[in-house]
C-alpha positions in Angstrom: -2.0 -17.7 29.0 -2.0 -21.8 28.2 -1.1 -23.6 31.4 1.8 -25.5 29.8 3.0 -22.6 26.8 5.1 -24.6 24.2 8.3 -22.6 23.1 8.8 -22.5 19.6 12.2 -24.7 18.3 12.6 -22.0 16.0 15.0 -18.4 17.0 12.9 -15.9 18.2 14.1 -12.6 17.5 15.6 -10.1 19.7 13.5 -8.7 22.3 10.4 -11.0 21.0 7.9 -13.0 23.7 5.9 -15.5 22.9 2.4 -14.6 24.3 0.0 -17.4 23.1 0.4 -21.1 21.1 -1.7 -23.7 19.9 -2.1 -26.2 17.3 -3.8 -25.6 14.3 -3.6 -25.3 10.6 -4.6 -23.0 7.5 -8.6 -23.6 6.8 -9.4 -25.0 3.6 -8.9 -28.5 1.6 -7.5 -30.3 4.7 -4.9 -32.3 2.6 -3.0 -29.1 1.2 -3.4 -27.1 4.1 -0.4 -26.1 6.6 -0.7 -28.0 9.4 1.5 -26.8 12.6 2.2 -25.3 16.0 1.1 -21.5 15.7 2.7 -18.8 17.9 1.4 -15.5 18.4 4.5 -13.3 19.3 4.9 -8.9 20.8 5.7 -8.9 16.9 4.5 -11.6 14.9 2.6 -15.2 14.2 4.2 -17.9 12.8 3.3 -21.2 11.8 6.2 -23.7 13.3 6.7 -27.5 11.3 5.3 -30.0 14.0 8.3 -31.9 12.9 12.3 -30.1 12.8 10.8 -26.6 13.7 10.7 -24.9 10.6 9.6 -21.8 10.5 6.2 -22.3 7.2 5.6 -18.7 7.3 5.4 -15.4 9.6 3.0 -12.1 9.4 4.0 -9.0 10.9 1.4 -7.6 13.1 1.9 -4.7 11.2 0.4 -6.3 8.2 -2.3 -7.3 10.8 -5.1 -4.7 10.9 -8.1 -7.5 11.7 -8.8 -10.6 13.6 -12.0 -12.5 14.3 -13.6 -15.3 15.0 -15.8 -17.3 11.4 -16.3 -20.4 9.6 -15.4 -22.7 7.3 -16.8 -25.7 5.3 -14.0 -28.4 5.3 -15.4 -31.1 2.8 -14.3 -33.8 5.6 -16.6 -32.6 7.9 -19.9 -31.5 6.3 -22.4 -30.3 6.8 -20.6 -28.7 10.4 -18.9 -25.7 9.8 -15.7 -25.0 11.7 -14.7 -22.4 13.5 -11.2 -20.7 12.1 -9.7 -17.5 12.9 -9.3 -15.0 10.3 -6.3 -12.7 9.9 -7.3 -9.4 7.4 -5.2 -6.5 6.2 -6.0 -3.1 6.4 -7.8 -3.6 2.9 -9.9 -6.2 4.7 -8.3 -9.1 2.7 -7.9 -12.1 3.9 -4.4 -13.2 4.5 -4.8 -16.3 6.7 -7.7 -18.4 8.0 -7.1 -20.4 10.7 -8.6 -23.8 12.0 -7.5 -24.4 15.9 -7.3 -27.6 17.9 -10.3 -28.4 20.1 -13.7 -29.1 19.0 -14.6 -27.9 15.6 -11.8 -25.5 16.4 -12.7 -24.2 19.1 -9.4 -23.1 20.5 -9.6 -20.3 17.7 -11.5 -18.1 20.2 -8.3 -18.0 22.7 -6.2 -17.4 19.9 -8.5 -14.8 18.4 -8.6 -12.7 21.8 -4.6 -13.2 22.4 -4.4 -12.3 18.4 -6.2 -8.7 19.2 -4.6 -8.5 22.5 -1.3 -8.6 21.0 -2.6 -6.4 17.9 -3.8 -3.8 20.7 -0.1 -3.6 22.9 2.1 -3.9 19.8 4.8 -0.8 19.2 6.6 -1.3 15.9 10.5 -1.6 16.8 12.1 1.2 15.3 15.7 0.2 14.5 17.7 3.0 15.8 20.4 4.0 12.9 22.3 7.8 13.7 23.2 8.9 10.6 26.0 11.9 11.0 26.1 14.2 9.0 29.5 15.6 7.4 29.2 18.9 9.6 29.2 16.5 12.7 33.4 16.4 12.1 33.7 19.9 11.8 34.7 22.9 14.3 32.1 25.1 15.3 34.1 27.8 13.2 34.0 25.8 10.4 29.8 25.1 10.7 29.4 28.9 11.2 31.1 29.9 7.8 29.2 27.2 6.5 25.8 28.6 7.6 26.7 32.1 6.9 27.3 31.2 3.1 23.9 29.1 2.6 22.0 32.7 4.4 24.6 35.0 1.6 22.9 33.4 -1.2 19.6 33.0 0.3 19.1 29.5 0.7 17.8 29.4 4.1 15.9 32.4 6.1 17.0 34.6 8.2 15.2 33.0 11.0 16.4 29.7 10.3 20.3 31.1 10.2 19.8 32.7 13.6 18.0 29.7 15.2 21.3 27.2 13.6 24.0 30.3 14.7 22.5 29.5 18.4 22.8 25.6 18.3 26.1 26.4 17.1 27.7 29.1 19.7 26.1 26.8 22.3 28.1 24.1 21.0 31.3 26.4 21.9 
């Protein structure tokens, strides 16, 4: 981790950490490239507005499926290539290229291994939503005459009656 780890002025979301942040902006013409603070989150990097906080944009790291280290020709700057950061979906298209502070960039390797670090620990947050069904308000009587007239016209097996039956008498 950076010694002194800038917080973002933007919300983070519940539950999200910041894990790594430097300065840097997209590779490519340098005057219509985004220039900001980036922030490699449990869930996401985002590109924060040096200025105000604004949030330019945010990938999922679910939509992350490769990060590595390459290089760039900035126009500014030839003939030295620059070291960026490339962010690639699982079709191995590009979606961001990254020139870092430092030396030719050369904070990109830091936020390269923090990038795959972060790729390697992430666990998509499944939102938890119960969804009851209309036999949840019912009286185990009620679910049993139920189940007895899908198995009376054959619309689920005689195993499958007798395994629900059991759920429900145990219910009782």
């Amino acid at each position: 981790m950076a010694k002194t780890m800038k917080e973002p002025k933007s919300k983070l979301r519940e539950n999200e950490k910041v894990l790594y942040s430097v300065t840097g902006q997209t590779a490519g013409f340098i005057f219509g490239s985004e220039r900001g603070r980036f922030f490699v989150t449990n869930q996401r990097l985002f590109c924060e507005k040096f200025m105000g906080g604004d949030v330019r944009y945010s990938i999922e790291l679910s939509e992350i499926a490769d990060c590595q280290m390459g290089r760039f020709w900035n126009w500014l700057m030839l003939p030295f290539p620059c070291r960026c950061v490339t962010l690639s979906d699982r079709n191995g298209i590009s979606l961001k290229k990254i020139w870092c502070s430092g030396l030719w960039g050369s904070n990109g390797k830091k936020l390269s291994a923090e990038m795959n670090t972060a790729l390697e620990n992430y666990t998509p947050i499944v939102e938890e939503k119960v969804k009851e069904s209309p036999l949840s308000e019912e009286s185990p009587e009620d679910k049993l005459k139920k189940l007895t007239e899908l198995k009376d016209k054959d619309l689920i097996t005689e195993e499958d009656y007798n395994a629900k039956k059991e759920e429900i008498l145990k219910e009782m």
